[in-house]
C-alpha positions as CSV (number, residue, x, y, z in Angstrom):
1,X,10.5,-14.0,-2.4
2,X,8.3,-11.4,-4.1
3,X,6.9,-8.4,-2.4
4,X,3.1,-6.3,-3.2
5,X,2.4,-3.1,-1.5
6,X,-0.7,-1.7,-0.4
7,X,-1.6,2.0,0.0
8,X,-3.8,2.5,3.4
9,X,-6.1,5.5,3.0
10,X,-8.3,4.9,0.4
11,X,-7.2,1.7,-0.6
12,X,-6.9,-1.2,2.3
13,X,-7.7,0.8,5.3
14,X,-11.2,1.2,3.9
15,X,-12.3,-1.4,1.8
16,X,-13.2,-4.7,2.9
17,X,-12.7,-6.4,-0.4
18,X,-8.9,-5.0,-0.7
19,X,-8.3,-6.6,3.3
20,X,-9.6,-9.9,1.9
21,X,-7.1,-9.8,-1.1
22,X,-4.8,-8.9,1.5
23,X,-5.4,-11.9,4.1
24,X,-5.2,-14.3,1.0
25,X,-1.8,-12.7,-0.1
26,X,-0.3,-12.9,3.9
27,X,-1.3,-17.1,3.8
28,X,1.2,-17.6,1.2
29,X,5.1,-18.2,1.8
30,X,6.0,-17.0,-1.6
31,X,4.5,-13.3,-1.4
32,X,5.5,-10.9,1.4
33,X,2.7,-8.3,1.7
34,X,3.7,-4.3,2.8
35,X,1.9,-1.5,3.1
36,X,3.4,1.6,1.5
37,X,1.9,5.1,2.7
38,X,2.1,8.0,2.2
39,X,1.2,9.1,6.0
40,X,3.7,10.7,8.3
41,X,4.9,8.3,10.6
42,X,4.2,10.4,13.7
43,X,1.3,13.0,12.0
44,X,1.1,14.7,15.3
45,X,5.2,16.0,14.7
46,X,4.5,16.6,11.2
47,X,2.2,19.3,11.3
48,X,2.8,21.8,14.2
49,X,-0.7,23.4,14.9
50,X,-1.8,19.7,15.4
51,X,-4.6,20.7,17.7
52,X,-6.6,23.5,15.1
53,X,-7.0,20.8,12.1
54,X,-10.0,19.7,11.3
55,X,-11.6,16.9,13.3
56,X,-11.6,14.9,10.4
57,X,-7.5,15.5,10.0
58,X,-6.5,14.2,13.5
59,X,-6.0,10.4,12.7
60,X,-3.4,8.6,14.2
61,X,-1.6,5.9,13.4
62,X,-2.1,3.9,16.4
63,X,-5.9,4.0,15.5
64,X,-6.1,2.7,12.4
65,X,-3.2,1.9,10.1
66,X,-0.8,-0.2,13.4
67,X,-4.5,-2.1,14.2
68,X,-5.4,-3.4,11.1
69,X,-1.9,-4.0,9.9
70,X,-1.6,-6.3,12.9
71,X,-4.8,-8.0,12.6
72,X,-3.8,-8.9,9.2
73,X,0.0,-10.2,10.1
74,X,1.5,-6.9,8.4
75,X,5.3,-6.8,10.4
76,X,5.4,-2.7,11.2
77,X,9.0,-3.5,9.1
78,X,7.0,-3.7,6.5
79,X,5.1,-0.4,6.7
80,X,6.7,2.5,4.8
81,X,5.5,6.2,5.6
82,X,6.8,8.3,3.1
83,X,5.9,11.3,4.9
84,X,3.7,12.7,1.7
85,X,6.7,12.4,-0.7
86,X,5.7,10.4,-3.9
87,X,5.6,6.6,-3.2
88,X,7.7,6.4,-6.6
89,X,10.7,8.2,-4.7
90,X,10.8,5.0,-2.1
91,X,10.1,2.3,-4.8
92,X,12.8,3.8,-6.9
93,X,15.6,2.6,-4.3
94,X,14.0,0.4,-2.4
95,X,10.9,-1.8,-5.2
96,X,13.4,-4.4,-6.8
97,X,11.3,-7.1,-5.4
98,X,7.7,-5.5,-5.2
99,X,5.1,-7.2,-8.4
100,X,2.5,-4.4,-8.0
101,X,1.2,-2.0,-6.0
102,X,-2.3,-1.4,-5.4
103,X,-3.5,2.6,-4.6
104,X,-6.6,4.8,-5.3
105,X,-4.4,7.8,-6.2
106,X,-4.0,8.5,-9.8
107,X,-1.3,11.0,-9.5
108,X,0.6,8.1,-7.1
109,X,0.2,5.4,-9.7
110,X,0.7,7.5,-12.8
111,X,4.5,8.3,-10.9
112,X,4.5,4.9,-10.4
113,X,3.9,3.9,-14.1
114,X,6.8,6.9,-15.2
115,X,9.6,6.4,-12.8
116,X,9.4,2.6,-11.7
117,X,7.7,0.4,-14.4
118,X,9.1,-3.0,-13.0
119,X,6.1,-2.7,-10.7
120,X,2.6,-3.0,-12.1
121,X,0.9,0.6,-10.6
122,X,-2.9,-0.6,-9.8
123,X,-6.1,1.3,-8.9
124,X,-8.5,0.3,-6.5
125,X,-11.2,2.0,-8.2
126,X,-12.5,2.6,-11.5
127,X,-12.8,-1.0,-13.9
128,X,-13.3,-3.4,-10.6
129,X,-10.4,-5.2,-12.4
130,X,-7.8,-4.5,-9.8
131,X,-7.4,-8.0,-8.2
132,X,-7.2,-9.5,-11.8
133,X,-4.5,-7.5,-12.8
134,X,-3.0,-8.1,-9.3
135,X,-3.1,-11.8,-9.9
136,X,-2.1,-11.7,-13.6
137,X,1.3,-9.5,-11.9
138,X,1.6,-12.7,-9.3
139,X,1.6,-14.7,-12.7
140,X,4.2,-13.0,-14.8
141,X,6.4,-13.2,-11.8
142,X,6.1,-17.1,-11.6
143,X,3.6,-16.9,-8.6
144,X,0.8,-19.1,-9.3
145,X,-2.6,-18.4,-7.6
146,X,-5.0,-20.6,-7.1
């Protein structure tokens, strides 16, 4: 079985069109979808003055990331904080499987592109060809999509 990751913030956990890839990708027995972060696990033991962030810093993952990841059939085995390291560092030991991974950060996918190029390193944005090239990995890994 193959594996994809998705990054949350900026990538799935914000636009619709990515979910909708996503839901597509979880109805197929031949693809196993993750979601590889870059999130603490628990943010609220990660950064000791919790309570004097900005309001717009105290997310949690039980609002956002655990919700949608269930809605869409996303296993919590198959989320991956990496507690701000780079994603590379995790899909260095651990991608052997993964076809792509889809992000919005370039600094992410450019590691990506350097340290692990078995996976194919996608952005979100830019082109509006990210679920081409998504598919066209799917295809080069023997996964047809129809």
């Amino acid at each position: 079985m193959k594996r994809v990751s998705f990054d949350f913030d900026g990538c799935l956990g914000h636009r619709a069109d990515v979910q909708e890839f996503c839901k597509e990708l979880m109805q197929r027995d031949d693809v196993e979808v993750w979601i590889v972060t870059s999130r603490p696990e628990f943010p609220e033991q990660h950064f000791p003055s919790w309570d004097k962030l900005r309001d717009d810093y105290k997310w949690s993952n039980d609002d956002d990331l655990f919700p949608l990841a269930a809605e869409l059939g996303i296993p919590r085995e198959r989320i991956v904080f990496t507690w701000h390291e780079f994603k590379a560092t995790w899909f260095k030991e651990h991608g052997q499987d993964f076809v792509f991974h889809l992000d919005d950060d370039t600094i992410e996918l450019r590691e990506l592109r350097g340290f692990v190029p078995n996976i194919m390193a996608v952005c979100c944005y830019g082109s509006g060809t990210w679920e081409s090239k998504c598919l066209r990995a799917l295809e080069k890994s023997n996964i047809d999509f129809i």
